[in-house]
C-alpha positions as CSV (number, residue, x, y, z in Angstrom):
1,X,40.0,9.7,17.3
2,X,36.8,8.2,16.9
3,X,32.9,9.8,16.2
4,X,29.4,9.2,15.8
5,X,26.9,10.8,13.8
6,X,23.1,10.4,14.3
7,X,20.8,11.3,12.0
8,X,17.2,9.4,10.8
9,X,15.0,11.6,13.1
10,X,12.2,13.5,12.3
11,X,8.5,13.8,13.1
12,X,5.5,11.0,12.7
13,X,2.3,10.2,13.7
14,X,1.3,7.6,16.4
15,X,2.0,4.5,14.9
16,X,4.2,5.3,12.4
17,X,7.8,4.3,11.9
18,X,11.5,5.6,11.7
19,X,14.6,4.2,11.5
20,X,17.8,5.9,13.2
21,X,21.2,5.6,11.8
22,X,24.7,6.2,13.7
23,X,27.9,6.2,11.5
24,X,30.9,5.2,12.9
25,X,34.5,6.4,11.8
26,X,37.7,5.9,13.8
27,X,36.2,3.4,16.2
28,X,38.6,0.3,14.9
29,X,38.6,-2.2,18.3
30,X,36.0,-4.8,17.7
31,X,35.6,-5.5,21.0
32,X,33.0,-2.4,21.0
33,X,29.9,-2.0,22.8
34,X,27.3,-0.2,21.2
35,X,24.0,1.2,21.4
36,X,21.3,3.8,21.8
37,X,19.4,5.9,24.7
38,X,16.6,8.7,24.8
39,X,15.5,11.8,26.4
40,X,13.3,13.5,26.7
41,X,12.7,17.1,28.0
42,X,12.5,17.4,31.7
43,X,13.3,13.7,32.2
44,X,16.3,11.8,32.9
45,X,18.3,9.5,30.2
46,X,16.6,6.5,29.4
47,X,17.9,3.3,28.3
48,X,16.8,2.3,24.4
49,X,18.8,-0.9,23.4
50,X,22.3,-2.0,23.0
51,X,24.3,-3.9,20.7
52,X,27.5,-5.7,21.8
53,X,30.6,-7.1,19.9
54,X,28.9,-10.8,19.1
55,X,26.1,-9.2,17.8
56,X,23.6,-10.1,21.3
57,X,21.0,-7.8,21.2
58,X,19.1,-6.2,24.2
59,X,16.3,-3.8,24.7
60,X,14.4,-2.0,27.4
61,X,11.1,-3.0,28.2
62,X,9.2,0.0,27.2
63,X,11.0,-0.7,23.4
64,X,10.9,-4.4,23.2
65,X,8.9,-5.7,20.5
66,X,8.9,-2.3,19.0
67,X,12.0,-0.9,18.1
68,X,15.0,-3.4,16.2
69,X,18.6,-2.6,16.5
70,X,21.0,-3.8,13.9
71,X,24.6,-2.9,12.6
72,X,26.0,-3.4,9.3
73,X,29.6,-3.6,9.6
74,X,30.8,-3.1,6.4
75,X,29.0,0.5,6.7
76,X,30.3,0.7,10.0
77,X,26.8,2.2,10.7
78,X,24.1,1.3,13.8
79,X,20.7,1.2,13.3
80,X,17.5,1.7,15.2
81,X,14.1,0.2,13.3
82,X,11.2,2.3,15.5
83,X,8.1,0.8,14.6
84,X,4.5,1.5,16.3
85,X,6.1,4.5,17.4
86,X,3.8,6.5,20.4
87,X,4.1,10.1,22.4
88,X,6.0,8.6,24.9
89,X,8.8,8.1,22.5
90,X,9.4,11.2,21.9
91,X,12.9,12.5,22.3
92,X,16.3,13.6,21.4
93,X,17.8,9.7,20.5
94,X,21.5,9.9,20.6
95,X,24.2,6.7,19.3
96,X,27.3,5.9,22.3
97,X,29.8,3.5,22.1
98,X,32.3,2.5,24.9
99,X,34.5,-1.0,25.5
100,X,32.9,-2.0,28.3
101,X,31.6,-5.4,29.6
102,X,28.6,-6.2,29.8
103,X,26.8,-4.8,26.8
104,X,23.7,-3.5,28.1
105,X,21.6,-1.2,27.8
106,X,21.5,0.7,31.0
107,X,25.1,0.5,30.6
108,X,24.8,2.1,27.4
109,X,23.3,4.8,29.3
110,X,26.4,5.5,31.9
111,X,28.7,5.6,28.9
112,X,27.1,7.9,27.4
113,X,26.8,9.9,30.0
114,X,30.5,9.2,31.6
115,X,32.2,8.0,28.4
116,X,36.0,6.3,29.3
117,X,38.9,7.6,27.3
118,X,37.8,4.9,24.8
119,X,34.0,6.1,24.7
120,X,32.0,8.3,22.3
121,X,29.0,9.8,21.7
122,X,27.1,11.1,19.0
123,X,25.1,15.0,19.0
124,X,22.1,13.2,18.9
125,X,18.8,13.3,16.8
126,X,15.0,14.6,17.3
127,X,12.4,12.1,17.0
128,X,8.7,13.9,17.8
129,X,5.8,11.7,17.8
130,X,2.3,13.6,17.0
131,X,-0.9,12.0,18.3
């Protein structure tokens, strides 16, 4: 049985930077789509960025340019660089994964909200941006 652990949250100012981290364990297919989405309160899910099994790449509009996702394998860990951070980012960032095709990130979204039996999902972690 596979997980996912968030953590890297916390609270900045506008402008400022954070970087998320999700550990993997028990996730051993390669073939593994992975990524990130938001929320915020009172609004629905929102895609972030997702990272697929050949290392593509693919972010939202509202991120791109901004925000960096990355995976180091060896740590079996995913990563979200936030820079430029503003209050619209504020939310609770949570880490899915799911063998799906394609990798994207508003598919990212529907697993993580309807995981298959192969899917996961991590508790998620707070990111509060202050103006």
């Amino acid at each position: 049985q596979g997980s996912l652990v968030e953590s890297g949250g916390g609270s900045v100012q506008a402008g400022g930077s954070l970087r998320l981290s999700c550990v993997a364990s028990g996730l051993r297919d390669e073939r593994y789509c992975m990524g990130w989405f938001r929320q915020a309160p009172g609004k629905e899910r929102e895609a972030v960025a997702s990272f697929d099994s050949d290392g593509a790449t693919a972010y939202t509009d509202a991120v791109k340019g901004r925000f960096t996702i990355s995976k180091d394998s060896a740590k079996s860990t995913l990563y979200l660089q936030m820079n430029s951070l503003n209050h619209e980012d504020t939310a609770m960032y949570y880490c899915a994964a799911d063998l799906v095709n394609p990798c994207t990130p508003g598919m990212v979204v529907m697993f993580g909200t309807h995981p298959s039996r192969f899917g996961h999902r991590g508790q998620g972690t707070q990111v509060t941006v202050s103006t």
